[in-house]
C-alpha positions in Angstrom: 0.0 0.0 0.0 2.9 2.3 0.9 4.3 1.4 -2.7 0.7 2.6 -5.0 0.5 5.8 -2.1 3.7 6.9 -3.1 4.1 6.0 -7.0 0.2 8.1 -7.2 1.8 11.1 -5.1 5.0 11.2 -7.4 2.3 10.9 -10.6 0.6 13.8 -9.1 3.7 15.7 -8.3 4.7 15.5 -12.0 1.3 15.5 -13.3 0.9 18.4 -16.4 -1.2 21.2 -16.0 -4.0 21.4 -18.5 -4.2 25.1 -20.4 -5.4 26.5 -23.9 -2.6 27.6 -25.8 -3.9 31.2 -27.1 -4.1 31.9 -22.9 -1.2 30.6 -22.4 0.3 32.9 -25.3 -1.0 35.6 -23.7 0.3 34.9 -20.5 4.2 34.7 -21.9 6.1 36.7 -23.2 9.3 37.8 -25.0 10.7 40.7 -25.8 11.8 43.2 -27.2 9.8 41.6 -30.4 12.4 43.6 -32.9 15.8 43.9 -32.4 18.6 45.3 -34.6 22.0 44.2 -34.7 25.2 45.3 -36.2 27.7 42.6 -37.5 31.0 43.0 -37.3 34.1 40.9 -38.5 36.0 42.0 -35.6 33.5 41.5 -32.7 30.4 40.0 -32.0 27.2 41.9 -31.2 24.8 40.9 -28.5 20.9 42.3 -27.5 19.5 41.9 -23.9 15.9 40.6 -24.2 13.9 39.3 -21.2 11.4 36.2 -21.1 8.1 36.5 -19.5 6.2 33.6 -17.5 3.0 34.7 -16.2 1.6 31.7 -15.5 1.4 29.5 -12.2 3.8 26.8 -13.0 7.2 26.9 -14.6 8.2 26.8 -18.2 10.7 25.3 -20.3 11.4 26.8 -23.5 13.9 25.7 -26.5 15.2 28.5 -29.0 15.6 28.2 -32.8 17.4 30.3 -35.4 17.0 30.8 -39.1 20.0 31.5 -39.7 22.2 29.1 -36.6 25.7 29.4 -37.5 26.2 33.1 -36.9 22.4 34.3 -35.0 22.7 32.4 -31.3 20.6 32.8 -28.6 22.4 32.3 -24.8 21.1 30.4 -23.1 19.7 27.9 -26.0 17.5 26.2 -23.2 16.2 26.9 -19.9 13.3 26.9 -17.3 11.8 30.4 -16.2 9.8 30.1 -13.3 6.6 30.4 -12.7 5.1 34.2 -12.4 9.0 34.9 -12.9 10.9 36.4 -15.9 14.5 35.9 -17.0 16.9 37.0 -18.9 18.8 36.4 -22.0 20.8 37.2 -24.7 20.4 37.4 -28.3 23.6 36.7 -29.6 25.2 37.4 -33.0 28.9 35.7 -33.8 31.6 37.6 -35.6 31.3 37.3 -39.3 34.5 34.8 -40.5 33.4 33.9 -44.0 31.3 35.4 -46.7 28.0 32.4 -46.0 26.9 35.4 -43.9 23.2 36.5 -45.3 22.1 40.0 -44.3 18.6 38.8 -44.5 15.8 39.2 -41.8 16.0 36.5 -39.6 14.0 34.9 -36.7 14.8 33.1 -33.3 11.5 31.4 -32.2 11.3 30.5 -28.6 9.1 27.2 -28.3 7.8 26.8 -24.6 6.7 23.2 -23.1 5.2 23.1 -19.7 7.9 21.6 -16.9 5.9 20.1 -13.8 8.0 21.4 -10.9 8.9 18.1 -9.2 10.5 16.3 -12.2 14.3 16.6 -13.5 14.6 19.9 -15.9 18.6 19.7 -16.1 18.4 17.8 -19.4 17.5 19.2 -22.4 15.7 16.1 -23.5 13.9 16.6 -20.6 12.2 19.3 -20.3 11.8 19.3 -24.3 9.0 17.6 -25.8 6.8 17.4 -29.2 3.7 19.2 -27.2 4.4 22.9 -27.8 2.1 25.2 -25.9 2.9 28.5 -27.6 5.5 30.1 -29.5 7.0 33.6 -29.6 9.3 34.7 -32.2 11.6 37.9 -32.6 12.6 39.7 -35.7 15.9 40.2 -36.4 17.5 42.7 -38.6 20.8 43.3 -39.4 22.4 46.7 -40.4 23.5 47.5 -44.2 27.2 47.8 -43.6 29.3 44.9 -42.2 31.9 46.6 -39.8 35.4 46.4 -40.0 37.4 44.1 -42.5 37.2 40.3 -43.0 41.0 38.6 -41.5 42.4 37.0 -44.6 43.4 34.0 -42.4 39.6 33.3 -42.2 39.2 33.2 -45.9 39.3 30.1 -48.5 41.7 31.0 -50.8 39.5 30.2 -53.5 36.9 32.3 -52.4 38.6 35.5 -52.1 38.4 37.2 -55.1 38.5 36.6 -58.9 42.4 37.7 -58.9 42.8 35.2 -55.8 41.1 32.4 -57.8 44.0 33.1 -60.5 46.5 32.8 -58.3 45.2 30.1 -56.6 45.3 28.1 -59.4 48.7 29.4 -60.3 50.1 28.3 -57.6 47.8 24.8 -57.5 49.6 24.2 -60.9 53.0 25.2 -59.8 52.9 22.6 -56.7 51.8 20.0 -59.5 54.2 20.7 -61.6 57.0 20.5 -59.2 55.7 17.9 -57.8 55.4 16.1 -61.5 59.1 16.7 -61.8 60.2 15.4 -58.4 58.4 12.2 -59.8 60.4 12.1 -62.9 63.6 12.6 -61.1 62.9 10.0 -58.7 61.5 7.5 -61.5 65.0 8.6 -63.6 67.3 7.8 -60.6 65.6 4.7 -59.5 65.9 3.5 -62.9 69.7 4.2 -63.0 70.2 2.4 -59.7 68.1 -0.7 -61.0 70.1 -3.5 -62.9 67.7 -2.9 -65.8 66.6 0.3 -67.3 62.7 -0.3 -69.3 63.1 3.2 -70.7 66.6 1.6 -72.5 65.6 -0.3 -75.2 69.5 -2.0 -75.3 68.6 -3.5 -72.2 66.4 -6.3 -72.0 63.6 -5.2 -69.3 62.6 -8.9 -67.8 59.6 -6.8 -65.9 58.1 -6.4 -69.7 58.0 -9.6 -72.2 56.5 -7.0 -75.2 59.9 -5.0 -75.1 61.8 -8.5 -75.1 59.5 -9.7 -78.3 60.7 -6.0 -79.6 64.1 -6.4 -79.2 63.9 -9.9 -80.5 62.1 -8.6 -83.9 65.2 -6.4 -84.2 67.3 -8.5 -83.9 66.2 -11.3 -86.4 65.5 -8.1 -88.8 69.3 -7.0 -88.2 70.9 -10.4 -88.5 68.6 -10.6 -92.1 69.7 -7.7 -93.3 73.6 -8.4 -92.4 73.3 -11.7 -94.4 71.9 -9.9 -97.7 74.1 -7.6 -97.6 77.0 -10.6 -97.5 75.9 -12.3 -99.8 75.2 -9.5 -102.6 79.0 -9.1 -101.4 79.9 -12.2 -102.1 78.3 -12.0 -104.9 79.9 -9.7 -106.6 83.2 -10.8 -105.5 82.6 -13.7 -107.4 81.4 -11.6 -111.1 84.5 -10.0 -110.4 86.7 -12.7 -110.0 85.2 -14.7 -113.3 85.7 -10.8 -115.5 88.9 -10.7 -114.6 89.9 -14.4 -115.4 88.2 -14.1 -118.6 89.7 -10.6 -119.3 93.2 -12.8 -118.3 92.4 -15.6 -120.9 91.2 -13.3 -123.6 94.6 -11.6 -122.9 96.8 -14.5 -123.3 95.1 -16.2 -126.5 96.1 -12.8 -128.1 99.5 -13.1 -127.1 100.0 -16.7 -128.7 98.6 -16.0 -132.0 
């Protein structure tokens, strides 16, 4: 019995209020509901605001920007009490690339109801899929960035038209130089190896088409070698049989 008097007394600790949304809406509030801000690529810029809980039981409430990587709000998460306020921050980061849009943007505050007795120091927690009312605030951003954007910040191919250029200057540079510290290497590698494939005297026994080569020119070598001795030889031999004849003819005239 002790056990069911204590589980119904922890169930009606934590049990959720009942309320209609448009009276709760009316009942919170944030504010300022506009707020200007300047951004800067030196410094960020920050706006006090204050959250309003006019109702009888506490509030958790979860923030969410349009535009998250620069347009923050601190804290992201809380609790404000009931018939309490609290304050915050609207926080915008210094500007340290060019995906910055200077376009109106919005941080919408999305309040749950948070029974007192249960755990609110998670997140998870005290957020849940049953919204009870939303308040957003307008943000708008000034027409002039101030200051200068650092150039450490900066992709080098998004710096300018003239940075591009060199950017791929230099890209092509680095591969070329890099190219030739390949070629050296292959060139030195391939004087140190026992066999050279880029000399063609060589045979290369990593390659069996450049030993079929050198083969062909070989057998096309040795063929043309032995024409060329035997049109030699013969004409060695017409020579030999004119001049014998030329010898004969010679002598026959003597003995007449």
């Amino acid at each position: 019995m002790t056990l069911n008097t204590s589980s119904e007394s922890k169930s009606a600790e934590c049990e959720v209020p009942t309320l209609i949304p448009a009276l709760a809406s009316c009942k919170v509030a944030v504010g300022p509901s506009k707020v200007l801000l300047n951004p800067s690529y030196q410094s960020p810029a920050s706006k006090a605001i204050v959250i309003t809980n006019g109702l009888d039981f506490p509030l958790s409430f979860n923030v969410r920007s349009t535009q998250r990587v620069f347009l923050v709000a601190v804290p992201p998460y809380g609790v404000v009490n009931a018939n309490g306020h609290m304050r915050a921050e609207i926080r915008l980061h210094r500007i340290w690339n060019d995906t910055f849009r200077r376009q109106d943007d919005r941080l919408i505050f999305d309040f749950y109801v948070t029974p007192e007795s249960c755990e609110t120091d998670r997140k998870d927690k005290m957020v849940n899929s049953n919204v009870l009312c939303c308040k957003i605030i307008q943000v708008k951003y000034s027409k002039r960035i101030e200051g200068q954007m650092k150039r450490s910040s900066i992709r080098c191919r998004e710096r300018t038209t003239r940075g591009k250029k060199g950017f791929a200057k230099k890209d092509k540079s680095q591969t070329m130089r890099s190219m030739v510290r390949q070629c050296s290497a292959i060139d030195e590698r391939s004087r140190s190896s026992s066999s050279d494939p880029f000399d063609f005297k060589k045979p290369c026994p990593t390659s069996i088409f450049v030993r079929r080569a050198l083969k062909r020119g070989r057998e096309k070598r040795r063929l043309r070698l032995e024409r060329q001795r035997s049109r030699m030889l013969r004409r060695q031999v017409i020579a030999k049989a004119q001049k014998t004849d030329s010898r004969k003819s010679c002598k026959s005239k003597r003995e007449h």
